[in-house]
Rosetta silent file (secondary structure, phi, psi, omega in degrees, C-alpha in Angstrom):
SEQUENCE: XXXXXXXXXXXXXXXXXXXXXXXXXXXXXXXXXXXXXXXXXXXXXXXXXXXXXXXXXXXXXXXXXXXXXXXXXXXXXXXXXXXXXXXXXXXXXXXXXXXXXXXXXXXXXXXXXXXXXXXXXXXXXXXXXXXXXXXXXXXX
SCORE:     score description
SCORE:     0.000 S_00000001
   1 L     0.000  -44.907  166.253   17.156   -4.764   14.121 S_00000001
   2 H   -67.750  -16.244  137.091   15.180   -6.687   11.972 S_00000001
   3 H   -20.170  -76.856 -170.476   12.283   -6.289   14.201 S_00000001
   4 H   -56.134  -56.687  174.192   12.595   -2.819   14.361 S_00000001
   5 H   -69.417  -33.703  166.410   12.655   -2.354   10.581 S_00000001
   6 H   -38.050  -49.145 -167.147    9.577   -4.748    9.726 S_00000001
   7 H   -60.499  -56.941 -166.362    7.582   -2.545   12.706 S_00000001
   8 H   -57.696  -31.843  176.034    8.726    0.952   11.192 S_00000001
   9 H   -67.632  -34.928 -135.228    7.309   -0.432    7.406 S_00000001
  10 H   -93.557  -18.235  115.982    4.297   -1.851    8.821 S_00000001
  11 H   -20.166  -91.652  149.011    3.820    1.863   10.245 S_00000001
  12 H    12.759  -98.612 -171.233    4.824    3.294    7.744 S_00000001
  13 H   -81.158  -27.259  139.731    2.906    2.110    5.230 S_00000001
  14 H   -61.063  -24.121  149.178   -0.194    2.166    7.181 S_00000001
  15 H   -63.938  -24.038  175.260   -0.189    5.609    7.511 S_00000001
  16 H   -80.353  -33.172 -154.208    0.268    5.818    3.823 S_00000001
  17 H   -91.297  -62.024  170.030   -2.354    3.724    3.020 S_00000001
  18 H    -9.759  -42.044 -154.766   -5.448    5.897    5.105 S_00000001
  19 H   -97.890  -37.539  178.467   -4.327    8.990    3.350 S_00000001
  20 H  -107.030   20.631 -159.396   -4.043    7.618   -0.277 S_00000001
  21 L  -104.087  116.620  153.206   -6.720    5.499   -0.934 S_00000001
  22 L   -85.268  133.416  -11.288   -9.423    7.178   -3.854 S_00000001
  23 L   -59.299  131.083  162.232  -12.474    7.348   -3.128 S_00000001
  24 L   -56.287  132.857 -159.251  -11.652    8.259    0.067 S_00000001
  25 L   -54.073  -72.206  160.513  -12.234    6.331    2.953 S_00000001
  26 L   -17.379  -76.461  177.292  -13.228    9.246    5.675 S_00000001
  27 L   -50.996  -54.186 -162.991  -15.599   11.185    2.688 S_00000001
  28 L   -52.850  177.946  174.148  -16.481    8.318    0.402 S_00000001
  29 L  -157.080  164.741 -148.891  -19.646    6.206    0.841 S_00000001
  30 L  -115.522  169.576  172.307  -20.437    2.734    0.429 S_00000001
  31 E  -164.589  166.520 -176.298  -23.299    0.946   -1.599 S_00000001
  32 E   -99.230  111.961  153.994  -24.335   -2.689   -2.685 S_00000001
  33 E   -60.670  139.491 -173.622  -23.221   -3.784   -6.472 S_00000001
  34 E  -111.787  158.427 -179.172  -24.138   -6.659   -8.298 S_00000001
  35 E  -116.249  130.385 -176.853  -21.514   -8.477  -10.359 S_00000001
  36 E  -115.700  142.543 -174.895  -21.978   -9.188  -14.093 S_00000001
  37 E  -151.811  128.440 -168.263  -19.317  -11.193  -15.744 S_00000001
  38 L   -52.125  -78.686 -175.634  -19.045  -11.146  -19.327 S_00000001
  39 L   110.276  -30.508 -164.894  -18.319  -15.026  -21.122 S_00000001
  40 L   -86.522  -52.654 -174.653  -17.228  -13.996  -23.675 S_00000001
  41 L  -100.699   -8.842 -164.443  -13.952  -11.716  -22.767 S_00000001
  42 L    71.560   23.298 -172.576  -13.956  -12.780  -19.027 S_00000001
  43 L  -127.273  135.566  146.882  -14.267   -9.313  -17.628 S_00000001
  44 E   -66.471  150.839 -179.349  -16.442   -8.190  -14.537 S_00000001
  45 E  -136.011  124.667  149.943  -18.340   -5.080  -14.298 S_00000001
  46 E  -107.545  152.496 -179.123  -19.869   -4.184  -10.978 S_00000001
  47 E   -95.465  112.838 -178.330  -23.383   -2.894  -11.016 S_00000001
  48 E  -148.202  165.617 -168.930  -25.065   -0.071   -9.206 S_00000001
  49 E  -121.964  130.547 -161.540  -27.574    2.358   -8.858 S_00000001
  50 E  -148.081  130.785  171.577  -27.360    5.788   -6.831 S_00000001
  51 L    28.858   95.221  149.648  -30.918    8.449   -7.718 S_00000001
  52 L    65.270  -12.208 -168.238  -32.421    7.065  -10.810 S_00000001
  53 E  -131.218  149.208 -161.894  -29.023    6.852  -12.452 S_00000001
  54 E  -119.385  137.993  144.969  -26.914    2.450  -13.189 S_00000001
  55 E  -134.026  138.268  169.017  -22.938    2.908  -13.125 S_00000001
  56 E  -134.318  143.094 -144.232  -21.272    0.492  -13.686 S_00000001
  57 E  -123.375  171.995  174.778  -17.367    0.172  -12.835 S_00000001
  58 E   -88.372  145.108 -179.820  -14.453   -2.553  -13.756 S_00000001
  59 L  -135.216   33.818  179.149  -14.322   -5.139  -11.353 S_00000001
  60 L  -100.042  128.127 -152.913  -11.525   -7.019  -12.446 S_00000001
  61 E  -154.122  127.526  157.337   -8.355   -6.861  -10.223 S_00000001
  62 L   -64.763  129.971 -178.316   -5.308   -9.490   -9.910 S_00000001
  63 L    95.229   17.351 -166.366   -5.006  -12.036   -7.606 S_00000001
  64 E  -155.528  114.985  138.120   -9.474  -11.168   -6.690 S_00000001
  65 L   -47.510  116.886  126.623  -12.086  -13.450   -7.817 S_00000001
  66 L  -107.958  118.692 -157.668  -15.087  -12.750   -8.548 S_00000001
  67 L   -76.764  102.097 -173.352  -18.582  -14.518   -9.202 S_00000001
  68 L    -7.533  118.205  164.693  -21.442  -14.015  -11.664 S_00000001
  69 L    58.981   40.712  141.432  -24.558  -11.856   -9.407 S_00000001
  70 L   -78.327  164.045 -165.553  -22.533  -11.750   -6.987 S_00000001
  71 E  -121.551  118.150  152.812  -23.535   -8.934   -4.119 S_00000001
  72 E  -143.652  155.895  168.461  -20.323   -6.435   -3.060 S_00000001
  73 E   -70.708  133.262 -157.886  -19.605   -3.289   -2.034 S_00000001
  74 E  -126.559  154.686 -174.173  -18.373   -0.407   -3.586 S_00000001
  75 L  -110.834   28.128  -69.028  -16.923    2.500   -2.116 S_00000001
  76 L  -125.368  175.980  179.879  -17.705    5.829   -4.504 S_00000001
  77 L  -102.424  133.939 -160.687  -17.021    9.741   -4.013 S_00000001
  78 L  -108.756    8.255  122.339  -20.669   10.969   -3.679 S_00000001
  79 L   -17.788  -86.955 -136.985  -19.802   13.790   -6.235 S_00000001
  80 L  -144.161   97.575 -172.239  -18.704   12.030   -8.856 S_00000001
  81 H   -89.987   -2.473  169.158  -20.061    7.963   -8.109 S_00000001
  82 H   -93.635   22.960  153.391  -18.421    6.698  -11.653 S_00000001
  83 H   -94.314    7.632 -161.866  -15.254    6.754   -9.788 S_00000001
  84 L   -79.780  155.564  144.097  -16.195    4.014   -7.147 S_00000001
  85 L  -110.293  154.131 -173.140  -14.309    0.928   -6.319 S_00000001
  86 E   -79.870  150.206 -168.828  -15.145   -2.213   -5.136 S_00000001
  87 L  -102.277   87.843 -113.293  -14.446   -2.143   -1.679 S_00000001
  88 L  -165.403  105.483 -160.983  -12.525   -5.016   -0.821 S_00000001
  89 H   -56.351  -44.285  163.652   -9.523   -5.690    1.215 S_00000001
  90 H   -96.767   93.659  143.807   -7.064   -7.075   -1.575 S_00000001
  91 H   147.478  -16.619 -176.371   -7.359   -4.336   -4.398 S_00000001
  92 H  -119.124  -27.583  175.168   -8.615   -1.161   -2.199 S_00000001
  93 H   -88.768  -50.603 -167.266   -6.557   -1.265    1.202 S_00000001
  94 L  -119.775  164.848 -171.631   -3.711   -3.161   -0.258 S_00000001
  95 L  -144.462  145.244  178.870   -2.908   -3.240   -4.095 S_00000001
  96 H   -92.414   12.453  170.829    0.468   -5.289   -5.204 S_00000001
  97 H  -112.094   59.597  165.163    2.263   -3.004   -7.035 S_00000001
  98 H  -132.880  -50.875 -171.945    2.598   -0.576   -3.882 S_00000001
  99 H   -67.796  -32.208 -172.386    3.483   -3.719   -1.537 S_00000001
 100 H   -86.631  -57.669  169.729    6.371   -4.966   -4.326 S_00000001
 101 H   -18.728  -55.261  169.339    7.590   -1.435   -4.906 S_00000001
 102 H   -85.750   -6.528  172.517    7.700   -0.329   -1.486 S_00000001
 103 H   -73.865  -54.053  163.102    9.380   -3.837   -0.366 S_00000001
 104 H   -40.228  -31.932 -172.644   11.914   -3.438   -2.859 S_00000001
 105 H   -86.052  -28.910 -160.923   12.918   -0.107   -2.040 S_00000001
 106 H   -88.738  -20.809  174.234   12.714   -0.981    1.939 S_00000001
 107 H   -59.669  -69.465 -173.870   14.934   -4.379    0.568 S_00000001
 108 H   -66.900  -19.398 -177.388   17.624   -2.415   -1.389 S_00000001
 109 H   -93.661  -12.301  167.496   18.137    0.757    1.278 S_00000001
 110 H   -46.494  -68.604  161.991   18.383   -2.157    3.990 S_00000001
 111 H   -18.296  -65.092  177.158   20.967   -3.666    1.903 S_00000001
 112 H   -54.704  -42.134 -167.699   22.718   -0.740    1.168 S_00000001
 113 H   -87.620  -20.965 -171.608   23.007    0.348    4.802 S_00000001
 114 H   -89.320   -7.402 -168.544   23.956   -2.923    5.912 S_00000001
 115 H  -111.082  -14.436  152.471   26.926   -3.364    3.456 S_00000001
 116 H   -51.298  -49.906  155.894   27.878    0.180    4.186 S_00000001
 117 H   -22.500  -75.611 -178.670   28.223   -0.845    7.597 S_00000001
 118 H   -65.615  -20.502 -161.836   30.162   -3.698    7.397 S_00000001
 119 L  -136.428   97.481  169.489   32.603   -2.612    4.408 S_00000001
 120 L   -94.368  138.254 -171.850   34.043    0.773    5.570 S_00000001
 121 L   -62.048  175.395 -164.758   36.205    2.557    3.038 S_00000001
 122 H   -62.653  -45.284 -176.184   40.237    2.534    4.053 S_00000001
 123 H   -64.452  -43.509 -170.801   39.836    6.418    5.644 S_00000001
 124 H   -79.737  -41.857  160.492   37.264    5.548    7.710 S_00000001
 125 H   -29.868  -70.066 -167.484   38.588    2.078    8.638 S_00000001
 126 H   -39.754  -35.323  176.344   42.079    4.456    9.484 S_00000001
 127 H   -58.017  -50.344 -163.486   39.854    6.815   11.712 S_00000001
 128 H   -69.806  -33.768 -162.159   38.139    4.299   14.066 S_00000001
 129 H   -72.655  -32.862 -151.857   41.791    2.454   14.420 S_00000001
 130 L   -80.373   12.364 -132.376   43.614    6.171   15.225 S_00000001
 131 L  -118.603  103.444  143.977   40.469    6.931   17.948 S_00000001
 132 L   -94.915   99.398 -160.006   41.457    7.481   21.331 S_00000001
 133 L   -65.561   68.598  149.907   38.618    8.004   23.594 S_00000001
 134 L   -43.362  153.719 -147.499   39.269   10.392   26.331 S_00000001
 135 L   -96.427  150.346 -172.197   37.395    9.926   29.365 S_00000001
 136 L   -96.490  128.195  150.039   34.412   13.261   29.638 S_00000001
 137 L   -35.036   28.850 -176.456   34.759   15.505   32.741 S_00000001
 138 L    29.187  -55.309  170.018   32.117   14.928   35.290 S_00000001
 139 L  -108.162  133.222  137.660   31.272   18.619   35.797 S_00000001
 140 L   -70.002    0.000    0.000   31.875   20.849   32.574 S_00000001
């Protein structure tokens, strides 16, 4: 059983993640950024250029390193490119407050159903004991 529920999140939540990611993955388009990193406050900006025009986006993300002039990819909408993210495995496919949210919730309705199981109120206990299982007809 615990099989079975790991496979159905990991389903799950890959279908969720295709579908919900902005800029979108299918539409979106990719480009190369340079990474600037401040000294003073510690915050990255990546840098990029699309026609004549520099955006530059936050490139700071927990739990994701990144490194003065460094070269990464961004993924943008090619409407509206001051919406881009860097494109990146931890912060654009998977993000942590979606994995501890939906793990909690897939934690607590496990939980719930398995102590529902196991601890049946007194009527339903009374039911299963009264049950006598006649045998099914062969032909209706």
């Amino acid at each position: 059983m615990y099989k079975l529920l790991i496979i159905l999140y990991v389903v799950c939540y890959t279908c969720y993640i295709f579908y919900s990611r902005e800029p979108d993955y299918f539409d979106g388009e990719t480009t190369v950024a340079t990474i600037k990193v401040n000294l003073k406050t510690n915050e990255a900006q990546a840098i990029f250029v699309l026609k004549d025009s520099t955006y530059s986006i936050n490139a700071n993300y927990p739990l994701r390193s990144v490194n003065d002039l460094e070269k990464v990819q961004v993924i943008y909408k090619p409407n509206h490119p001051e919406t881009a993210v860097l494109y990146r495995f931890w912060g654009y496919w998977f993000k942590w407050d979606e994995l501890l949210v939906t793990s909690v919730v897939l934690l607590a309705l496990f939980y719930l159903s398995v102590s529902i199981t196991n601890n049946p109120s007194p009527e339903s206990l009374k039911e299963q004991q009264n049950y006598v299982e006649t045998p099914q007809r062969k032909y209706s």
